[in-house]
N, C-alpha and C positions, 0 to 999 in steps of 0.2 A: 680177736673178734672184730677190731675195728678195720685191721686190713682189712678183713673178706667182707665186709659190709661194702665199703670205701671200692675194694675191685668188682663187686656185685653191681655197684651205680656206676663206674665207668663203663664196665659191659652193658649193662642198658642205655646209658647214652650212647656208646658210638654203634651199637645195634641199628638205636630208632634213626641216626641220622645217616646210616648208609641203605637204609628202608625209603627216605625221603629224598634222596636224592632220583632214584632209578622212576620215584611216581611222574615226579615232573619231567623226565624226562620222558616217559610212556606219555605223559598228558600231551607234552611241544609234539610229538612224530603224530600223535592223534589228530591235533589241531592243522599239521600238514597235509595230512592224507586230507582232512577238508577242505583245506585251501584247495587242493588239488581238483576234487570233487567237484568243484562248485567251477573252476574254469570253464568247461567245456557247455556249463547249460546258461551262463550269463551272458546280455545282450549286449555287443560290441560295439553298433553300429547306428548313430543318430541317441546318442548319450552324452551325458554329461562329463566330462572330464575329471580326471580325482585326482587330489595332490596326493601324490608318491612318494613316500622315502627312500631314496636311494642309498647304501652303505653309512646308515646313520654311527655317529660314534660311539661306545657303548654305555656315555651319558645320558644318551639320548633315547635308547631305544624304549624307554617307556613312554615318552614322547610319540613316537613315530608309531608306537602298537597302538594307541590312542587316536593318532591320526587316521591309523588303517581301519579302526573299528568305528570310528565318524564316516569313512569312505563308505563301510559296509552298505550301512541306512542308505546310500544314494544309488545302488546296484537294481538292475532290472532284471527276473529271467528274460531267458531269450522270446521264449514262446509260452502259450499257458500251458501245457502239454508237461512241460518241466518248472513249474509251479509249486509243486507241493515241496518236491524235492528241493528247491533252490529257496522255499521256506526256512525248511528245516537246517538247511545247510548254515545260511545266513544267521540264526537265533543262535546256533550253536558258535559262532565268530563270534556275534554282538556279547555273546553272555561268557566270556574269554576272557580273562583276571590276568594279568601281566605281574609274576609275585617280586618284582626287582625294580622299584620307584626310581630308583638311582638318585645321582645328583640333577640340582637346579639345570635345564637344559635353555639355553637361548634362543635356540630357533622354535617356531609356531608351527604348523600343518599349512599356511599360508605361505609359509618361505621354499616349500618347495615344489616340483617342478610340476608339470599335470601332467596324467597320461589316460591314455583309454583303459577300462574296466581290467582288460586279460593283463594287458604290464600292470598294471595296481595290483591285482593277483597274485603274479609271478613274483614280485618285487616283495609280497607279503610273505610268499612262501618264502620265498631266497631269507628271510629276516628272522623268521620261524627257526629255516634251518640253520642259521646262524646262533640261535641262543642254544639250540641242542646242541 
């Protein structure tokens, strides 16, 4: 009786953690296809600059997911026309939970480089697809 108890919670553990694995990954390709989304209706041009993480180490990368969702807040649409949508796109980034704290990271969102809005994008998504 105790085997089959004993093998009963091993099958439901590694059940539940090959069930959580495939979410988070459905959740990263979700949050890329947004990234994606949101390139083409954000303003380029007479903006502010945003510090960009480039091939952070993978110390860091909750650092850098941090940095890219401080960038967010500084993002304009292009035009009011894509407004609503480049709302929506945006809240769904800001409110974006990074579940791998990792270790103590050294560098700041200050220590790296700036770019215009679409490489800050591009760079988020390239990051995205790196953790999936």
């Amino acid at each position: 009786m105790e085997r089959m108890i004993i093998f009963c919670m091993l099958f439901f553990c590694c059940s539940m953690a090959l069930t959580a694995a495939p979410y988070r990954i459905v959740k990263y390709k979700q949050l890329f296809k947004t990234i994606r989304q949101l390139e083409p209706i954000v303003k380029d041009k007479d903006v502010e600059m945003l510090h960009t993480p480039e091939n952070p180490v993978d110390e860091c990368l909750f650092t850098a997911v941090t940095c890219f969702q401080k960038g967010i807040l500084k993002l304009q649409p292009a035009n009011s026309q894509v407004n609503s949508t480049f709302n929506q796109t945006t809240k769904v980034l800001k409110n974006f939970t990074f579940s791998n704290p990792g270790k103590h990271c050294e560098s700041s969102c200050e220590s790296y480089e700036k770019k215009n809005p679409k490489e800050f994008l591009k760079s988020f998504a390239k990051l995205i697809n790196k953790v999936i």
